[in-house]
C-alpha positions as CSV (number, residue, x, y, z in Angstrom):
1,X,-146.6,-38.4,-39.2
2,X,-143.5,-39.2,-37.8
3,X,-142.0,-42.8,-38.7
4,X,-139.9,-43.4,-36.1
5,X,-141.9,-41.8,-33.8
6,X,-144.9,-44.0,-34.8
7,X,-142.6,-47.2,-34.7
8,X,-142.1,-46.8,-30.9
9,X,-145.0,-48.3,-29.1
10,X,-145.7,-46.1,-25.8
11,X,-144.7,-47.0,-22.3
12,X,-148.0,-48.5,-20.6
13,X,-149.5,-46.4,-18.5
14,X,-149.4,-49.7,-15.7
15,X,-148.6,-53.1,-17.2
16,X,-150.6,-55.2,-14.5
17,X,-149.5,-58.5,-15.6
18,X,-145.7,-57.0,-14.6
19,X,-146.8,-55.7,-11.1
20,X,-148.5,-59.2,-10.6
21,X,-145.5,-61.0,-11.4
22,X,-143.7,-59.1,-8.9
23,X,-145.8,-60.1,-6.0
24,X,-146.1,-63.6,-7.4
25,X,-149.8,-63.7,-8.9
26,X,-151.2,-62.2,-5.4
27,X,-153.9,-59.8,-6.7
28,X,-155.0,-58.8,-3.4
29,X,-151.9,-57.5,-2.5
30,X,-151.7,-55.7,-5.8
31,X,-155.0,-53.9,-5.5
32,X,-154.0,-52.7,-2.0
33,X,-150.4,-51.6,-3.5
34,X,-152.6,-49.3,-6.1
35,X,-155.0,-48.0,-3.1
36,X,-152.0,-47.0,-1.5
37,X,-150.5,-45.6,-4.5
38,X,-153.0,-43.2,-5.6
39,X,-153.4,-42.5,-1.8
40,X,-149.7,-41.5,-1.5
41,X,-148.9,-39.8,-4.6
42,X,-152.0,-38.3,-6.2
43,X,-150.8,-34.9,-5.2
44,X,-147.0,-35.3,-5.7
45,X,-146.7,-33.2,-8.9
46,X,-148.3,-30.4,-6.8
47,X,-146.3,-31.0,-3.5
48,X,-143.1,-31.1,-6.1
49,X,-144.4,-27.7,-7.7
50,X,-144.6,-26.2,-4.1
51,X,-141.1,-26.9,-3.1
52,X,-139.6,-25.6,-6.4
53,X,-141.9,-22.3,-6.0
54,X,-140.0,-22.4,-2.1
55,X,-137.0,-22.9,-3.9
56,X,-136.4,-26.4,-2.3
57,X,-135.4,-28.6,-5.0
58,X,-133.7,-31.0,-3.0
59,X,-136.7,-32.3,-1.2
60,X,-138.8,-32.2,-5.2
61,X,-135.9,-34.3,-6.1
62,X,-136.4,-36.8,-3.4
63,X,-140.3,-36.8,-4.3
64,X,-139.4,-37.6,-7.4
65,X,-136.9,-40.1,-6.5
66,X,-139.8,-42.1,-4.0
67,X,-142.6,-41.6,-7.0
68,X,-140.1,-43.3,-9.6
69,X,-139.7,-46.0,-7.2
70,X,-143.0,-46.8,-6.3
71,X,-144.1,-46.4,-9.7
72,X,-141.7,-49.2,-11.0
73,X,-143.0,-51.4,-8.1
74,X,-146.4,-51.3,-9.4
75,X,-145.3,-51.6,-13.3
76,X,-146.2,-47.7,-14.3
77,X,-144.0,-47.6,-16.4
78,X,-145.0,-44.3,-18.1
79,X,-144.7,-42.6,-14.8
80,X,-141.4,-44.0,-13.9
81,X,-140.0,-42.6,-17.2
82,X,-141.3,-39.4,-16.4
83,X,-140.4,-39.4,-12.5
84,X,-136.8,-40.5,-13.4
85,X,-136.3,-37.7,-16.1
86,X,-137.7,-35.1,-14.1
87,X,-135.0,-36.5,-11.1
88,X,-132.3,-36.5,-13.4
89,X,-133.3,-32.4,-14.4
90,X,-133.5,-31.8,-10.8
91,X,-130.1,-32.9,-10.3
92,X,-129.0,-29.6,-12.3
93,X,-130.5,-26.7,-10.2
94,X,-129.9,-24.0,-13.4
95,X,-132.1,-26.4,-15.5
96,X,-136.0,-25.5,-15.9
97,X,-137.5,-28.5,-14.7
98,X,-141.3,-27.1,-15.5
99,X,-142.2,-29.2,-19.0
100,X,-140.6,-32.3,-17.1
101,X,-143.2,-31.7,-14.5
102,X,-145.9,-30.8,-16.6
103,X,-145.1,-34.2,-18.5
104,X,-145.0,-35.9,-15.2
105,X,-148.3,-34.7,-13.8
106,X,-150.3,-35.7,-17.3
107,X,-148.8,-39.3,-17.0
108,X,-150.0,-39.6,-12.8
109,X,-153.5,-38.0,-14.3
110,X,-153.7,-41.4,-16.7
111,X,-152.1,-43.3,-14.0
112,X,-154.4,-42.5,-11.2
113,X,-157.0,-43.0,-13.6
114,X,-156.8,-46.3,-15.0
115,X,-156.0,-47.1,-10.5
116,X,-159.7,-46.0,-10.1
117,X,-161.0,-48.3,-13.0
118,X,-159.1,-51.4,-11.3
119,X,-159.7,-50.5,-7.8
120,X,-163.5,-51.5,-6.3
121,X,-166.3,-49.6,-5.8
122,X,-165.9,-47.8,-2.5
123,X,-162.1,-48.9,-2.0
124,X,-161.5,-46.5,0.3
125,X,-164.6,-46.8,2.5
126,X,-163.4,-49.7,3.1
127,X,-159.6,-49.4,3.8
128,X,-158.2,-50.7,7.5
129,X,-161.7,-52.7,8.2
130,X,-161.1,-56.2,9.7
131,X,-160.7,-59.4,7.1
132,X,-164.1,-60.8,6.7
133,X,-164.4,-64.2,9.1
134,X,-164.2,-67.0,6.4
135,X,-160.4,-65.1,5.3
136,X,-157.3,-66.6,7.2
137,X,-154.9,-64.0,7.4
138,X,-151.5,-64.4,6.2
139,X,-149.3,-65.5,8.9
140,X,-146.8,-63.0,9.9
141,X,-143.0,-62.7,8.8
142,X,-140.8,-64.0,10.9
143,X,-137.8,-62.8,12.8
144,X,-135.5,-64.8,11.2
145,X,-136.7,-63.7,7.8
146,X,-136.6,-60.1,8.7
147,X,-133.4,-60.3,9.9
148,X,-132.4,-61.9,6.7
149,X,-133.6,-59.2,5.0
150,X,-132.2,-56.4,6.4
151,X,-129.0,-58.3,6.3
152,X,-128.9,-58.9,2.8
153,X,-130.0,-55.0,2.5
154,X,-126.9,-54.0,4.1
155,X,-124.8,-56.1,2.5
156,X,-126.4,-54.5,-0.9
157,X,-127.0,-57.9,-1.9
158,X,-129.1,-57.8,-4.4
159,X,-131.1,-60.9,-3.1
160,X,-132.6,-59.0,-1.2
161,X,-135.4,-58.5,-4.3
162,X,-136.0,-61.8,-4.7
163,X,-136.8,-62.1,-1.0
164,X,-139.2,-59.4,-1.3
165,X,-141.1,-60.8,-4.1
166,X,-141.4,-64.7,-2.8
167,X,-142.3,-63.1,0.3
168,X,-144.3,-60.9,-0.5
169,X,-147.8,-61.5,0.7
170,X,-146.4,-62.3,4.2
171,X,-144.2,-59.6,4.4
172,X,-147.1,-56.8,3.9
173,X,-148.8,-58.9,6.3
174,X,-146.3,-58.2,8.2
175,X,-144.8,-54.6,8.1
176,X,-148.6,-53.5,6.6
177,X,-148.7,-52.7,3.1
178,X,-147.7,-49.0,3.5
179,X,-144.0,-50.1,4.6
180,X,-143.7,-52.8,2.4
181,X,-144.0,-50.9,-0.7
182,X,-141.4,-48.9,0.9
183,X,-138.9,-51.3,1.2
184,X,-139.9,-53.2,-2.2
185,X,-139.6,-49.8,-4.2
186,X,-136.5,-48.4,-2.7
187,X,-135.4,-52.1,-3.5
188,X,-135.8,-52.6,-6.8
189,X,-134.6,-48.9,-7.7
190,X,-131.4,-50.5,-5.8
191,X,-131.2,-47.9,-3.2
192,X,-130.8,-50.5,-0.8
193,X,-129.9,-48.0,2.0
194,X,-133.3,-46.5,1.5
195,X,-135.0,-49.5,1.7
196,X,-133.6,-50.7,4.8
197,X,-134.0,-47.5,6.1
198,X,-137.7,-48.1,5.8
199,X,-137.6,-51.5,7.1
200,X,-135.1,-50.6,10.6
201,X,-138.4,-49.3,12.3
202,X,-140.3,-52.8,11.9
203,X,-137.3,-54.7,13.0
């Protein structure tokens, strides 16, 4: 065994208690950020394999760069560290980026695994159906605070993250959750002219 290596406790493969933090305890909105998760990235170490076979490793880069970010929003932290190395190899075109991806895919494997055991029975059966009756929908955001956001996104302010997570359950009301994992993952990468770029439709 290796000492050191045995003193370093492994990143979790998705600290929940983080992601639910983030969204301030709303666990509804966390399950529906994992659904869309695994429904967005389950294939990204193959689509990223693709475009490095077509020699396109700009585009693999920018998967990588939207995986890391989505998997930080969601606490995955084992992911992230494996997205953002992976980004930072595809940065230097001469560089073999193949173990980094193989690395990557066995992390999204775990990843997308522990997803299933968290997500219900049938979670994607029942995907876009209408609230039940007895649930009062969250109200919508409004102008003013979209506007607010997207100013304090251009500004780079980085306010802007706070907004997103004590507004967080009306926001994906809002924008639908799709978008607002956008936004909140570009956000708290600090690429705040990504995320506003995937707010500017919704405004």
């Amino acid at each position: 065994m290796h000492p050191l290596r045995d003193s370093v406790p492994p990143l979790a493969t998705l600290a929940t208690d983080e992601g639910l933090t983030r969204l301030m305890g709303d666990r509804a909105l966390y399950l529906q950020l994992l659904k869309r998760f695994r429904h967005d990235y389950q294939a990204a170490v193959t689509r990223m394999r693709q475009q490095l076979t077509l020699g396109d490793a700009a585009l693999a880069w920018r998967l990588a760069h939207t995986l890391k970010g989505a998997a930080g929003m969601i606490g995955a932290h084992a992911v992230h560290a494996q997205a953002l190395e992976l980004e930072s190899e595809l940065a230097r075109p001469s560089v073999a980026a193949e173990a980094s991806l193989a690395r990557l895919g066995e992390a999204l494997r775990e990843l997308l695994d522990r997803i299933d055991e968290l997500l219900p029975p049938h979670a994607d059966e029942t995907e876009g159906q209408e609230q039940q009756p007895h649930q009062s929908p969250p109200p919508p955001a409004t102008p003013v605070l979209l506007r607010r956001l997207a100013q304090l996104l251009f500004d780079g302010d980085g306010e802007a993250i706070d907004v997103l997570e004590q507004s967080a359950t009306v926001l994906a009301a809002s924008l639908g959750v799709e978008r607002y994992q956008a936004v909140a993952a570009a956000a708290h990468e600090f690429d705040f002219e990504g995320a506003l770029e995937a707010l500017t439709p919704a405004l």
